[in-house]
SEVEXTI-800342 format. One line per 2 residues: their letters; for each residue y, z, x of N, C-alpha, C. Coordinates in Angstrom, 2 decimals, padded with zeros to 5 digits. Each point is the difference from the previous one (the first is absolute). Layout:
<nodes>
A> Y/Z/X/Y/Z/X/Y/Z/X | ...
</nodes>
This chain:
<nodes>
XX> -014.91/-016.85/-007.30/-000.81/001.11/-000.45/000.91/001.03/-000.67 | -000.63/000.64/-001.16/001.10/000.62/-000.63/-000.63/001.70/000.03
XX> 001.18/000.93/000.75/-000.59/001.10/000.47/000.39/001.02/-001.73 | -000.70/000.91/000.29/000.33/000.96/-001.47/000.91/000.82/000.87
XX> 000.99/000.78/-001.47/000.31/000.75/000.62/000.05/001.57/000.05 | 000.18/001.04/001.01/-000.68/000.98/-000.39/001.43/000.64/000.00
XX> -000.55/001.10/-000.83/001.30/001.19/-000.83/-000.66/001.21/000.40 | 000.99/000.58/000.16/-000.47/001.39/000.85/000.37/001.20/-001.38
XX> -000.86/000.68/000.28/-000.05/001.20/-001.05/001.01/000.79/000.22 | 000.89/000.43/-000.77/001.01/000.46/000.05/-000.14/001.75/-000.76
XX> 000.80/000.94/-000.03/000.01/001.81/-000.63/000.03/-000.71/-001.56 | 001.26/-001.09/-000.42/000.01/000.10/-001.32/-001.10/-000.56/-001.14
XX> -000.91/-000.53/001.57/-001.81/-000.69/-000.81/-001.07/001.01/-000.66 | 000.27/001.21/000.56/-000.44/001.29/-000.22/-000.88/-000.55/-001.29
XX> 000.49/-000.05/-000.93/-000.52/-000.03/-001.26/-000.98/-001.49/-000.50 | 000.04/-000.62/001.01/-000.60/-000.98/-000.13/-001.54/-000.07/000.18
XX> -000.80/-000.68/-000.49/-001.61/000.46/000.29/-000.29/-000.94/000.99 | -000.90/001.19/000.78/-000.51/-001.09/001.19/-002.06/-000.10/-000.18
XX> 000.05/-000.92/-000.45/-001.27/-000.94/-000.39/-001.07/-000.09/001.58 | -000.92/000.47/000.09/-000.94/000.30/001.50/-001.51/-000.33/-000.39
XX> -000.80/-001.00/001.03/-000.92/-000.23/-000.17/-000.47/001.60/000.51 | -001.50/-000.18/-001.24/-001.00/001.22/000.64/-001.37/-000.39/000.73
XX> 000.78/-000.72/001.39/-001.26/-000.52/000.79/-000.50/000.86/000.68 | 000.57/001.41/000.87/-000.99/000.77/000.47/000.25/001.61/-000.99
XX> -000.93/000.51/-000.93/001.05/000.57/-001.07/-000.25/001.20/000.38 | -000.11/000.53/000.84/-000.22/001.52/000.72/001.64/-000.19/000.91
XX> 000.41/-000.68/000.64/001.24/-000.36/001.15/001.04/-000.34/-001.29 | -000.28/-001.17/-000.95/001.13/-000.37/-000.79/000.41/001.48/-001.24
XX> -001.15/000.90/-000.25/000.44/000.70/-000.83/000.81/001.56/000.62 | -000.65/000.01/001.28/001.30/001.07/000.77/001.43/-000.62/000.26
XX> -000.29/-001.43/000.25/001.39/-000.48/000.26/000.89/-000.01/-001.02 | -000.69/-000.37/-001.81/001.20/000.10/-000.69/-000.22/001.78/-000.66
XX> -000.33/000.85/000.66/000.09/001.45/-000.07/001.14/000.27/000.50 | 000.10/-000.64/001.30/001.08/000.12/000.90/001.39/-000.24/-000.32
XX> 000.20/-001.40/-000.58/000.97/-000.15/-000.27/000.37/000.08/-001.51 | -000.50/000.07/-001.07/000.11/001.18/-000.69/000.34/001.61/000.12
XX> -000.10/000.44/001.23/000.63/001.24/000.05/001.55/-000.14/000.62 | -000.26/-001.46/000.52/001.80/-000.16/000.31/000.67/-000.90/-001.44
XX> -000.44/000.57/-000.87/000.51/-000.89/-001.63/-000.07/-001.60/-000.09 | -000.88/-000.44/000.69/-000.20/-001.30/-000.15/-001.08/-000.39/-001.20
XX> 000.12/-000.72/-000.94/-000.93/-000.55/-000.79/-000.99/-000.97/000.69 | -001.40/000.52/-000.25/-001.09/-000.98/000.82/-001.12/-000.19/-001.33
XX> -000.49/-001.73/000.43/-000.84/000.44/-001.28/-001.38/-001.19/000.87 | -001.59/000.63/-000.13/-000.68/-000.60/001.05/-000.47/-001.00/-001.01
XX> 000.05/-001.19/000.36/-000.66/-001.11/-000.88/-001.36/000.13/000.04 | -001.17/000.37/-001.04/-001.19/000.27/-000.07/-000.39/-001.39/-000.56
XX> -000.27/-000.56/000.78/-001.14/-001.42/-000.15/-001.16/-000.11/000.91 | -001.00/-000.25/-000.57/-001.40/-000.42/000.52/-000.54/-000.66/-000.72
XX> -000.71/-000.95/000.57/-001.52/-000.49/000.01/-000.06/-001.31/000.52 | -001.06/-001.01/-000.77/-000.41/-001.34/000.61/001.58/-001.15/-000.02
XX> 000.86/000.34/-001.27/001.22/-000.80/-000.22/000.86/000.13/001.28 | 000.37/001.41/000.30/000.85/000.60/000.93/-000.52/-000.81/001.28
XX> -000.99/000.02/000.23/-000.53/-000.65/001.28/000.22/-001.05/000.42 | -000.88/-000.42/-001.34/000.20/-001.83/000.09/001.64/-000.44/000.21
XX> 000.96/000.86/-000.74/001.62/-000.33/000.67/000.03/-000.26/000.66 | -000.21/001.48/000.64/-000.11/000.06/001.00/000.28/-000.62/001.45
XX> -001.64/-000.79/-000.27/-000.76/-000.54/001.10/001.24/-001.83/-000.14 | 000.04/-000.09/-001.28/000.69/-001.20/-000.46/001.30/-000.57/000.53
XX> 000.86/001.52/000.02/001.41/-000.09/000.51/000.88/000.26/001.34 | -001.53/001.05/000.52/000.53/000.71/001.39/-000.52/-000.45/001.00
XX> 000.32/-000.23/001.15/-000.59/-000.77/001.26/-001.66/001.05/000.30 | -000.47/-000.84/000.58/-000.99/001.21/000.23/000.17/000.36/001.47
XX> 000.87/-000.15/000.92/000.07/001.19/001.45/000.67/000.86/-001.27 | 000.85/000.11/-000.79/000.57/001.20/-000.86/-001.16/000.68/000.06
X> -001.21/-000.12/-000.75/-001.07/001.32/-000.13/-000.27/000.11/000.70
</nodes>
């Protein structure tokens, strides 16, 4: 089995954009308020509708939802 591997965010990432689903967008849009006031770049991925779903439903286990 081949594990990924994870990289930890580092001070000199600062400038790097961090890409965020907008699944609950009242919670996700204070959160990148938040870290935007600590100079982090946040940007909320605005997708909806029947396509998004059907992905969705296509790719993600369903105990996930």
């Amino acid at each position: 089995m081949k594990h990924l591997a994870y990289v930890s965010f580092e001070k000199s990432m600062k400038d790097y954009t961090i890409l965020a689903p907008d699944m609950l967008p009242r919670h996700f849009l204070l959160i990148s308020r938040i870290l935007s006031n600590f100079g982090y770049h946040i940007e909320l991925l605005k997708a909806s509708g029947d396509r998004v779903r059907d992905l969705g439903l296509k790719y993600v286990h369903n105990d996930t939802c």
